[in-house]
Kinemage of the C-alpha trace (Angstrom):
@kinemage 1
@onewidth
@group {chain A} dominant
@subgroup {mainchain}
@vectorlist {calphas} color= white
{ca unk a 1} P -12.109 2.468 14.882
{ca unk a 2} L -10.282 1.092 11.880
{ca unk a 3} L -12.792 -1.129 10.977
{ca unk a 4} L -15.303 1.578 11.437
{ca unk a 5} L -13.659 3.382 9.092
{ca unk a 6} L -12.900 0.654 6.558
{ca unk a 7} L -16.748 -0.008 6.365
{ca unk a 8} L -17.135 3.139 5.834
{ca unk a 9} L -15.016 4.296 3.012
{ca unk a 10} L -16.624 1.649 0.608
{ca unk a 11} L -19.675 3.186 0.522
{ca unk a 12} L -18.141 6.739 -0.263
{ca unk a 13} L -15.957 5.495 -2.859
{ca unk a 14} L -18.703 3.519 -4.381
{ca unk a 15} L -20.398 6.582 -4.963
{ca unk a 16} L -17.553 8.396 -6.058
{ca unk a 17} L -17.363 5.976 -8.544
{ca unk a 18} L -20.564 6.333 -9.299
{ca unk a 19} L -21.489 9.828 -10.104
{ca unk a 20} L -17.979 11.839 -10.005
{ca unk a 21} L -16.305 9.574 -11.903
{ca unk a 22} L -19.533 8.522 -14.136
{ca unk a 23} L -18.149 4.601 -13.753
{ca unk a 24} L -20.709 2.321 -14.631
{ca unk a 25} L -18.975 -1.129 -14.861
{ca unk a 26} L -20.402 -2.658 -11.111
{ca unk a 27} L -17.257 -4.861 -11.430
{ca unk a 28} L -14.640 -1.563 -11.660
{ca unk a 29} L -16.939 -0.092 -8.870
{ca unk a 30} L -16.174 -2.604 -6.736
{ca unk a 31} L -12.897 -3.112 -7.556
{ca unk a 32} L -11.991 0.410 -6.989
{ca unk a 33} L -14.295 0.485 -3.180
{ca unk a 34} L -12.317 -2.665 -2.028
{ca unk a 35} L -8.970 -1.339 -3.090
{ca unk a 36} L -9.822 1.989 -1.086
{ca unk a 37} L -10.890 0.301 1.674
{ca unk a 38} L -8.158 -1.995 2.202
{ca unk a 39} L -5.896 1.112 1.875
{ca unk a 40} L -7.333 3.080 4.508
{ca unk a 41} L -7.051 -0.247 6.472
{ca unk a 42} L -3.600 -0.451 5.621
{ca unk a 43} L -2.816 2.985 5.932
{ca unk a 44} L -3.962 3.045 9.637
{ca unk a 45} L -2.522 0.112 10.659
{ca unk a 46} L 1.046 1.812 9.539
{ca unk a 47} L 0.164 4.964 11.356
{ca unk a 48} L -0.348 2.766 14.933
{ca unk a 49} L 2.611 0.781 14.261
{ca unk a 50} L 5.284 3.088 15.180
{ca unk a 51} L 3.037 4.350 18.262
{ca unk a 52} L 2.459 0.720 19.742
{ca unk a 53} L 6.222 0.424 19.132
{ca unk a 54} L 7.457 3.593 21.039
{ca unk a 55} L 5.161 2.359 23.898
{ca unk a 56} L 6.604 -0.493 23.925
{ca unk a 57} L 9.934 0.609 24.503
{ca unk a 58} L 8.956 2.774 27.097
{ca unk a 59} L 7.902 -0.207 29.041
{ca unk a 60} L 11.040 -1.452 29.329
């Protein structure tokens, strides 16, 4: 799911960039899409981590 969801905020932010933000540099375009999908990859990965860790205690 988190790579689901990585793959699929580049896109979105590339057209963000695109026409909301009126960008037209393709390097700050991608730039910006990488950096937003590395955060939302980031950014799930820290919401799981104190999950897997309570389950882990639990267990023993």
């Amino acid at each position: 799911m988190q790579e689901i969801l990585t793959a699929v905020t580049y896109p979105i932010a590339w057209l963000i960039c695109s026409y909301v933000l009126k960008i037209e540099s393709g390097l700050a375009k991608l730039l910006i899409s990488l950096t937003a999908s590395i955060l939302v990859y980031v950014l799930i990965g820290i919401m799981r981590s104190p999950k897997e860790n309570k389950g882990d205690k639990e267990d023993e």
